[in-house]
C-alpha positions as CSV (number, residue, x, y, z in Angstrom):
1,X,10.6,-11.6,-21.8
2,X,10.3,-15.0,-23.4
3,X,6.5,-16.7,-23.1
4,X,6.3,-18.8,-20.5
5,X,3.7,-21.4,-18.6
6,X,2.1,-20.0,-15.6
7,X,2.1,-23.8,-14.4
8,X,5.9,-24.0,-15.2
9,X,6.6,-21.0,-12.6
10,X,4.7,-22.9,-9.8
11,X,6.6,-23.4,-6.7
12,X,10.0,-22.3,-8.5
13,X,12.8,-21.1,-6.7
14,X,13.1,-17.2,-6.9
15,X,16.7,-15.7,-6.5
16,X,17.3,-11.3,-6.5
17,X,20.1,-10.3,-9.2
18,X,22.2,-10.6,-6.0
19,X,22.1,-13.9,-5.8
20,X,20.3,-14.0,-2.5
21,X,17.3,-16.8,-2.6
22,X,14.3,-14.9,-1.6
23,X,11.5,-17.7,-1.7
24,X,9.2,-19.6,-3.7
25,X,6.6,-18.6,-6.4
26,X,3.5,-18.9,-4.9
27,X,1.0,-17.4,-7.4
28,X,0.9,-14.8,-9.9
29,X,-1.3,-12.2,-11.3
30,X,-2.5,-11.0,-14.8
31,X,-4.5,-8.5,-17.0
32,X,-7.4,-10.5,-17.7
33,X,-7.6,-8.2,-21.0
34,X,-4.4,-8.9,-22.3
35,X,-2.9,-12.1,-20.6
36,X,-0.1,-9.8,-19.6
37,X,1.8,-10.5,-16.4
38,X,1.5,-8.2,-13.8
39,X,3.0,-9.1,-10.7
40,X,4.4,-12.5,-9.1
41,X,3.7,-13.2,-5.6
42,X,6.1,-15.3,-3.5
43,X,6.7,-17.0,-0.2
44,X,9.4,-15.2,1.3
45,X,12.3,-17.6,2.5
46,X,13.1,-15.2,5.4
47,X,11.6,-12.2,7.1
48,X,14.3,-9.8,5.4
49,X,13.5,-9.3,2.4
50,X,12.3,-5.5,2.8
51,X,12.6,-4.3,-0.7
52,X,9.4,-5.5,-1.9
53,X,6.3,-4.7,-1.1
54,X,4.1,-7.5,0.6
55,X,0.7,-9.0,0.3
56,X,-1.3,-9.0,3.5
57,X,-0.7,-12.6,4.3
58,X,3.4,-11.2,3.9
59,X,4.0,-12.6,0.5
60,X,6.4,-10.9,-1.9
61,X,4.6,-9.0,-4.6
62,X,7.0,-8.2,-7.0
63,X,6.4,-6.3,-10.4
64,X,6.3,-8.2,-13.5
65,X,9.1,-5.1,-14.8
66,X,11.2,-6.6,-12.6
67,X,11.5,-10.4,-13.3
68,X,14.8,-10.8,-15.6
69,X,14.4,-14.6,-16.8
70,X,13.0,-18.2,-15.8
71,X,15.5,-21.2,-16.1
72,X,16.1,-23.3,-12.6
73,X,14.9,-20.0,-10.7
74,X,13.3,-17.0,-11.2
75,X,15.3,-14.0,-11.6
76,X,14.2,-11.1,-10.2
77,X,16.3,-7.3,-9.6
């Protein structure tokens, strides 16, 4: 994946590969060691979204392995 901003993904769109919108970025998190992402967490748009695995204030968490590329959303599989 291309290097990217953390401050550029801040409150960005984030859209599945199936073209469903399923929120906003809300924050992400990194190795501290490397500076490698690990996971980005997002505000779900609606309650549906059940193929992720949620935070327990019911963001998204969803695997850095699983982000495909950053242009006017996120793209996620």
């Amino acid at each position: 994946m291309t290097t990217v901003l953390a401050s550029t993904l801040s409150s960005k769109p984030v859209m599945g590969s199936d073209g469903k919108e399923l929120g906003t970025v809300h924050n992400i998190t990194m190795n501290v060691t490397t500076g490698e992402l690990e996971s980005v967490l997002v505000t779900p748009k609606d309650d549906d979204v059940y193929r992720f695995e949620t935070t327990d204030d019911g963001n998204l968490r969803i695997p850095a392995h699983q982000v495909q590329g950053v242009d006017d959303y996120l793209m996620v599989e």
